[in-house]
N, C-alpha and C positions, 0 to 999 in steps of 0.2 A: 593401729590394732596389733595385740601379740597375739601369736601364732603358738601351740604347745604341740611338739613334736612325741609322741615318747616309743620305747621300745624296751624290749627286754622280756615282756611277759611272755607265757608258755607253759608249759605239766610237765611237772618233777615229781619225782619221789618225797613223802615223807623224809625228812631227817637232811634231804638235798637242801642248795640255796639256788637264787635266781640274783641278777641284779639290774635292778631298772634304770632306763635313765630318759630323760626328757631335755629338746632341746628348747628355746624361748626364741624368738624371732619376731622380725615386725621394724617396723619405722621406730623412730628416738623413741627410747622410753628409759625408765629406771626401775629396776625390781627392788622391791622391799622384801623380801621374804619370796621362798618358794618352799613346794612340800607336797608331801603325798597320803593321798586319803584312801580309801579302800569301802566299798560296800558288796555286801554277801547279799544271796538272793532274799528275799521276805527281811530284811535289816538295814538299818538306816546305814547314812557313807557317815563313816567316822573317822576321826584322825588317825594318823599313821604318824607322820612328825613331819616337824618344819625347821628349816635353816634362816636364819636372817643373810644381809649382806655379811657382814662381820663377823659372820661364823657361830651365833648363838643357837641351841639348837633344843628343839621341844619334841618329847616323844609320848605316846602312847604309856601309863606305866607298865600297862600290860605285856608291851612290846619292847621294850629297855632292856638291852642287853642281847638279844638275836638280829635286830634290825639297826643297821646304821647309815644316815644320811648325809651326804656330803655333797658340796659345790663347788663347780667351777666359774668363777665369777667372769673372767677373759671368754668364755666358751657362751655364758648365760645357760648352764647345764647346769640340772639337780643328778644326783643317784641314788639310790636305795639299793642298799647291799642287805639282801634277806638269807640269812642263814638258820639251820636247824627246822627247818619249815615244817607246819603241822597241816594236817586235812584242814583243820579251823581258818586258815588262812585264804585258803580258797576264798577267791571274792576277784572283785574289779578294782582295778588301782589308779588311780588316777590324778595325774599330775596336776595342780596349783599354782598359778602363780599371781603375787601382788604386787598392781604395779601401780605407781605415785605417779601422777598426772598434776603439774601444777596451776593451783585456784580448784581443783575439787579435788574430795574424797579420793583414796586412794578404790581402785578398781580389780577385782579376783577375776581372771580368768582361768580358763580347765582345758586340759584334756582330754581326748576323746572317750581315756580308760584304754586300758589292756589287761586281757582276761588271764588271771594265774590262777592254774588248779594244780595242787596239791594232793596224789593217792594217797593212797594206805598201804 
């Protein structure tokens, strides 16, 4: 079983950054990807972006270019570096991870969420 640790969330100012990060833990496993998603009250959880092993990385377009995610693969750590942050941001963020189990499907587990709100 992986375990998703994360931290970092908190209320900043408009125009501030924050930076997430989540640890993976747990008995042998392999990640395929990790990533961060985000849901606002009354709206569905929607992507945020995802990093593969190898460094390939998918974002949000909405989000491209304020937001960047990186890994540490020795650590089994994601980060989300949020910069220029807007009130819209405001939401629950929550950690991803995929991990490859072999003879079945590959298997998502989450984190708990940590709450970033964003003033005005």
């Amino acid at each position: 079983q992986v375990q998703l640790v994360e931290s970092g969330g908190g209320l900043v100012q408009a125009g501030g950054s924050l930076r997430l990060s989540c640890a993976a833990s747990g008995r042998k496993f392999s990640i395929n990807a990790m990533g961060w998603y985000r849901q606002a009250p009354g709206e569905q959880r929607e992507l945020v972006a995802t990093i593969a092993t190898g460094g390939t990385t998918n974002y949000a377009d909405s989000l491209k270019g304020r937001f960047t995610i990186s890994r540490d693969n020795a650590k089994n750590t994601v980060y989300l570096q949020m910069n220029s942050l807007k009130p819209e941001d405001t939401a629950v963020y929550y950690c991803n991870a995929v991990v490859a189990v072999p003879g079945f499907p590959t298997r998502d587990y989450w984190g708990q969420g940590t709450q970033v709100t964003v003033s005005s």
